[in-house]
C-alpha positions in Angstrom: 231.0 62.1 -44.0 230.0 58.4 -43.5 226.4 59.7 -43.0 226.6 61.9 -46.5 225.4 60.7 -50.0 227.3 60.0 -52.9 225.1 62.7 -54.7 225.4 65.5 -52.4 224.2 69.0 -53.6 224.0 72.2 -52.0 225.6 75.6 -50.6 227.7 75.3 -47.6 229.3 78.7 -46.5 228.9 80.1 -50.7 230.6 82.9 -51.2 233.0 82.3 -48.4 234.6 79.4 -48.9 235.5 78.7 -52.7 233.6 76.2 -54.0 230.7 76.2 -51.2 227.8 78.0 -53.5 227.8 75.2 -55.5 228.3 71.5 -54.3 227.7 69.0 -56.7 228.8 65.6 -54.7 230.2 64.5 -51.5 233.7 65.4 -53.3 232.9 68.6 -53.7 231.5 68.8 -50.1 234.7 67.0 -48.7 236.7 69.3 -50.2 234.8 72.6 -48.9 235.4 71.5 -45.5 239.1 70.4 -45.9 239.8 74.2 -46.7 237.6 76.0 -44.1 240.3 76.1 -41.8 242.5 78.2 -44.3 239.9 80.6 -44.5 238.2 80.8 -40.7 239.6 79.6 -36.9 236.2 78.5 -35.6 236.1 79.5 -31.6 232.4 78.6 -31.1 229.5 76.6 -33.7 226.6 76.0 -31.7 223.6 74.7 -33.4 220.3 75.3 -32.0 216.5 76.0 -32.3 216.3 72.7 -34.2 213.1 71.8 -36.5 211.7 68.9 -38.7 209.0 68.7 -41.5 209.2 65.5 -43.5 212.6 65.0 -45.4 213.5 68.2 -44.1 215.7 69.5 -40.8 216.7 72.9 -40.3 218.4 74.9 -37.7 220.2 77.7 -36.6 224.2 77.1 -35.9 225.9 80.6 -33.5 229.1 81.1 -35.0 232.2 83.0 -33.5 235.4 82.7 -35.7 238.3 84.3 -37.3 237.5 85.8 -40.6 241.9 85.5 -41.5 241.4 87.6 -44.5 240.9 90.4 -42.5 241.8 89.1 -38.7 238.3 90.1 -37.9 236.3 88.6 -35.0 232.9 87.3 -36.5 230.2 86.6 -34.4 226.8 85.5 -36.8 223.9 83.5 -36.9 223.2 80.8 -39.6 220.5 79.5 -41.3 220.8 75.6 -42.2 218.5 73.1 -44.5 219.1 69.8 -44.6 217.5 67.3 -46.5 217.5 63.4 -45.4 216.7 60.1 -47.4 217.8 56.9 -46.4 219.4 58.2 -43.5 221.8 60.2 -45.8 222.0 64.0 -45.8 222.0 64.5 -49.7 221.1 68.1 -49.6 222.7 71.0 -47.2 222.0 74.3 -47.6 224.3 76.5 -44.8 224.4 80.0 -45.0 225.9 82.7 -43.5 225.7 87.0 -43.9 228.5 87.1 -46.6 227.8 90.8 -47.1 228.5 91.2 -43.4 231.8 89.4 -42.9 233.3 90.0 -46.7 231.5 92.9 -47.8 230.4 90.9 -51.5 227.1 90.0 -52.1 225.5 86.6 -51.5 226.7 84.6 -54.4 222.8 83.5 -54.7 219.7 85.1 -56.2 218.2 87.7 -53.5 214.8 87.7 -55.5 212.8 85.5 -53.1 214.3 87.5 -50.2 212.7 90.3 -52.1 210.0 89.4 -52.6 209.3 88.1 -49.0 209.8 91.0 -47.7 208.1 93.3 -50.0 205.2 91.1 -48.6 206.3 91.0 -44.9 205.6 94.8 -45.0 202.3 94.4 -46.6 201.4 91.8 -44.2 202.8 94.0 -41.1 201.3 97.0 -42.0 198.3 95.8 -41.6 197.4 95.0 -45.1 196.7 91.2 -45.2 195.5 91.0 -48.2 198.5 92.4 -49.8 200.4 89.6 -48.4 197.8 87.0 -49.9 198.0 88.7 -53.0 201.6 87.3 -53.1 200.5 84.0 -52.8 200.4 81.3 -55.3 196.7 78.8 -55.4 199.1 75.9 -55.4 200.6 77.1 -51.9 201.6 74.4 -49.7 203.5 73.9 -46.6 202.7 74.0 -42.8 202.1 77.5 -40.7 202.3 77.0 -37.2 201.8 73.2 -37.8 200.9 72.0 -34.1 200.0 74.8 -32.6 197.0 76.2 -34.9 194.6 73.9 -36.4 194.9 72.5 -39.6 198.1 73.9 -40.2 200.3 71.4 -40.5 199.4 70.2 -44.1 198.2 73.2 -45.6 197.5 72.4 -49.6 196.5 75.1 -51.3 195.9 78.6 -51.2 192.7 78.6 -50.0 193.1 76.4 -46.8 196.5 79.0 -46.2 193.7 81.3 -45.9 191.7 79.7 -43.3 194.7 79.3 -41.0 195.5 82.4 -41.4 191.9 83.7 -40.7 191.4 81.5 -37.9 195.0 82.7 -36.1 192.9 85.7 -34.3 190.7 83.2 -32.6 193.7 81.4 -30.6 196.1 84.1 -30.1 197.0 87.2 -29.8 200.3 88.8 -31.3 202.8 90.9 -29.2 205.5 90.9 -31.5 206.6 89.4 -34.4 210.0 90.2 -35.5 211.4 88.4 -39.0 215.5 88.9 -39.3 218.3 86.5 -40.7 217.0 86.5 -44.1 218.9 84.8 -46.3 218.6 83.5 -50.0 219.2 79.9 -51.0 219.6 78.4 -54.4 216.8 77.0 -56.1 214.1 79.9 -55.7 214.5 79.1 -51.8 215.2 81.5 -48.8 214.9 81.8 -45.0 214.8 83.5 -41.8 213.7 83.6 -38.4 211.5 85.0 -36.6 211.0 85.7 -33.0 207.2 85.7 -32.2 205.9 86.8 -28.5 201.9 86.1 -28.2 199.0 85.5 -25.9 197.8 82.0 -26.0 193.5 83.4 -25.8 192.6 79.7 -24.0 194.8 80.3 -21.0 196.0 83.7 -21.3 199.6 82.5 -21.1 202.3 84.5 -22.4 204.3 82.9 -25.2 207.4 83.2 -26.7 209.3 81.0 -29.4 211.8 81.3 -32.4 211.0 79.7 -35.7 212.3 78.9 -38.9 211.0 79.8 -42.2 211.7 79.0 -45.2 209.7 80.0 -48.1 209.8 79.0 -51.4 209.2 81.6 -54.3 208.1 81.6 -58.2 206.9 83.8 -60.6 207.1 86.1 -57.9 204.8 84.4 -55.8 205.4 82.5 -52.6 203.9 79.1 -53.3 206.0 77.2 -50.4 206.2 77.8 -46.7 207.1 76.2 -43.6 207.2 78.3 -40.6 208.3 75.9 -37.8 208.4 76.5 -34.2 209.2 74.4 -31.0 205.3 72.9 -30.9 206.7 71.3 -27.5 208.2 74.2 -25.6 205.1 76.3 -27.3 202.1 73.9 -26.1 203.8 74.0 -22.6 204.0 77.4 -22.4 200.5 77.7 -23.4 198.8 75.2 -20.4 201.2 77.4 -18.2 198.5 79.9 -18.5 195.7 77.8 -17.2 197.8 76.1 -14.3 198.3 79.2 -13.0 194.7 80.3 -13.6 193.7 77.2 -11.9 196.4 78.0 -8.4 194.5 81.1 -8.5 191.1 80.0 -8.5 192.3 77.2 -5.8 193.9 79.7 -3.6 
């Protein structure tokens, strides 16, 4: 709590925990977590597949616990935003399947989960320009930021564009699976997505996990930050030509 500001906002386990959808101050927060344990008995929270973009962390956390309303074993993956100024955490945003482990519906607005996806199936149906259709000219955000070029401080709709156009050039897609949506307040959601791909320079096989979260208005998608492990990714992408080059030396 010493590393949590004064002004604290957010969602931390909404709709499970009373209170948690709408966290107005460090109070608030404090007293969230104070009650969890009437409510769950945590066996594991393991957070993982961890990801920065300026002010911004976010991560996965593997949950096993005790729903005690019901005695029910949960075992769930959540999606986690956190926001970071002067070495505070003044936003969190920690969310969880509430559907799954209540039954109720997220206490937050799905529309930018449905919007996302209505695009998502554009997009992987093989109608890209559906998906860009969706898109607002004041996009911004960072796509693959590290791993494609000039995606890491992507500014508008057109240079969104370009990335995208330019992807086919440097890899080649296997798989790309999105799951875990979930929706946030303020017009936000995320999900993950589990990518498998050909890197084209070495002919490596890749595969990675990222983060998304997209922001949505006026039904159009005019945030997005698609993170992946730009370390573990660029590694696995020489692979390919060390191997090429054992071959060639052998």
């Amino acid at each position: 709590m010493a590393g949590c500001s004064e002004d604290f906002k957010g969602s931390v386990l909404g709709g499970l925990i009373p209170g948690g959808a709408d966290i107005k101050s460090k109070a608030d927060f404090a007293a969230v977590m104070g009650s969890i344990d009437k409510h769950m008995e945590v066996k594991k929270f393991e957070p993982c597949n961890w990801r920065g973009v300026g002010d911004d962390v976010m991560f996965n956390v593997n949950w096993v616990f005790v729903w005690k309303a019901t005695g029910k074993e949960i075992e769930t993956t959540a999606l986690v935003r956190k926001v970071v100024k002067d070495n505070l955490i003044c936003e969190k945003y920690h969310m969880l399947d509430v559907e799954a482990i209540t039954g109720e519906k997220t206490p937050h607005d799905d529309t930018a989960v449905k919007r996302v996806q209505e695009l998502l199936k554009e997009f992987m149906e093989g109608r890209p320009e559906g998906y860009m259709a969706g898109v607002a000219d004041c996009f911004k955000g960072s796509v693959l930021g590290g791993v494609l070029p000039d995606a890491a401080d992507i500014k508008s709709k057109d240079e969104f564009m370009a990335v995208m156009g330019g992807m086919d050039k440097h890899m080649e897609v296997k798989k790309f699976v999105p799951y875990n949506f979930r929706a946030l307040p303020n017009d936000d959601m995320m999900f993950n997505v589990d990518w498998e791909f050909v890197w084209k320079e070495t002919g490596a096989v890749v595969e990675a996990t990222a983060i998304t979260r997209k922001v949505v208005k006026d039904n159009m998608i005019c945030e997005k930050w698609h993170m992946v492990d730009v370390a573990a990714v660029k590694a696995a992408c020489e692979k390919g030509a060390v191997a090429a080059d054992s071959a060639a030396a052998a």
